[in-house]
C-alpha positions in Angstrom: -2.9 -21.3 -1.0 -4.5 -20.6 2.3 -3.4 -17.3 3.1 -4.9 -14.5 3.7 -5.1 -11.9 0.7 -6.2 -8.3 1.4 -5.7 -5.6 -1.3 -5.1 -2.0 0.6 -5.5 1.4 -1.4 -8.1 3.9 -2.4 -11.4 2.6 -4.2 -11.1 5.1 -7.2 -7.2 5.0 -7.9 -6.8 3.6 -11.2 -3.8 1.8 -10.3 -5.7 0.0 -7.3 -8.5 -0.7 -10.3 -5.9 -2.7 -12.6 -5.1 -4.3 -9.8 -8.2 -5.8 -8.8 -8.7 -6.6 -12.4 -5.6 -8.6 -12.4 -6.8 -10.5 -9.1 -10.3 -11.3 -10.6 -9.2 -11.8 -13.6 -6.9 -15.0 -12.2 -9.3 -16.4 -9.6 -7.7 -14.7 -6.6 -10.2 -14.3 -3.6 -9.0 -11.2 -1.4 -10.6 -8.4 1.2 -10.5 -4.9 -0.3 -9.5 -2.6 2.1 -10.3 0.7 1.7 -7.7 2.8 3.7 -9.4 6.2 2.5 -12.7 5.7 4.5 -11.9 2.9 6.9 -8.3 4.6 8.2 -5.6 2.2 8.6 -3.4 2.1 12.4 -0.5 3.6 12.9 0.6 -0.3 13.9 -0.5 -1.6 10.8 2.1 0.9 8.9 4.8 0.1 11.2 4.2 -3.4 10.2 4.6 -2.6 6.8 7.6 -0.7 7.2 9.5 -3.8 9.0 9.1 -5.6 5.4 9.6 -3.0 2.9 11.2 0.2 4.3 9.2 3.2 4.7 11.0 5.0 1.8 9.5 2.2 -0.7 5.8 2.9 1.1 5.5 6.9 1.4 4.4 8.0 -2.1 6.3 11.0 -3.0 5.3 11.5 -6.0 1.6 11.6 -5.4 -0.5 15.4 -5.4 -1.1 14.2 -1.3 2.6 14.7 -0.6 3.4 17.2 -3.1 0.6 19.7 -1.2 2.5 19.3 2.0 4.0 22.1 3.6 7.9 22.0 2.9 8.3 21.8 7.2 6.5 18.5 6.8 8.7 17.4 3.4 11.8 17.6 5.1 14.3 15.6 7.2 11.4 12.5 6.8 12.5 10.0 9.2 10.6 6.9 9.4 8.8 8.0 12.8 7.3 11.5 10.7 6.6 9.1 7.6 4.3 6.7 9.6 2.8 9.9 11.3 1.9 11.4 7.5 0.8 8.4 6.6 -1.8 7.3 9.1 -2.9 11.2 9.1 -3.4 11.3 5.1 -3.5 7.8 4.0 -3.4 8.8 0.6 0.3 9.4 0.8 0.7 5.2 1.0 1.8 3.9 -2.1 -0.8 1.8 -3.7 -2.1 -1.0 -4.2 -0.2 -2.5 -0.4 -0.9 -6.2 -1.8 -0.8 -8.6 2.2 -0.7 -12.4 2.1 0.7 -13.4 5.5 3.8 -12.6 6.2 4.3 -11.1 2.5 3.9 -8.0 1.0 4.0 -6.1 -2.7 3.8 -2.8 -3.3 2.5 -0.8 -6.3 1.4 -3.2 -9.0 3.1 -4.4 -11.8 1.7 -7.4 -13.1 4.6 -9.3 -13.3 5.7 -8.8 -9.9 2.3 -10.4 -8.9 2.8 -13.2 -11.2 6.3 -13.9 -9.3 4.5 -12.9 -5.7 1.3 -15.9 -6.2 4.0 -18.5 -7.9 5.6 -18.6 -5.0 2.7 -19.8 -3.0 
């Protein structure tokens, strides 16, 4: 396989920590990109948004969001999301999982078990 494997999140998440597990754990070379202190472009989200929708990337259920004012909860369109998400990268679902052209978000190991087998 000679993509390009970078592992996006938050160094200290513990679902970003099972995931890197998983990867080192089956041989899996990858960049760790740390979206907390190195900031990720408001491009970069729009990208990501073009693949998976930005409902399946804004995490809603994390303290980040929940601590928004209700002005900023409401009547999200996908313009506001990408807005709250490069402001407070936190609010990005983790791990983002980028080979190429493909993408997985959260981690569940069985979904990257079907997302390497497919090469």
């Amino acid at each position: 396989m000679a993509r390009s494997i970078t592992l996006y999140g938050i160094k200290n998440c513990d679902t970003m920590k099972k995931a890197r597990v998983w990867l080192d754990d089956h041989g899996i070379a990858y960049t760790f990109h740390d979206y907390k202190t190195q900031g990720i472009s408001a491009e970069h989200v729009q990208k990501w948004i073009k693949n998976v929708g930005w409902e399946k990337l804004l995490n809603k259920a994390g303290t980040t969001f929940r601590k928004l004012p209700d002005a900023d909860k409401t009547n999200l369109t996908e313009e506001k999301a990408v807005t709250l998400m490069v402001a407070q990268p936190s609010m990005i679902k983790r791990p983002v999982l980028e080979a190429g052209t493909d993408l997985e978000v959260g981690f569940k190991p069985e979904n990257y078990e079907k997302f390497f087998s497919k090469g």
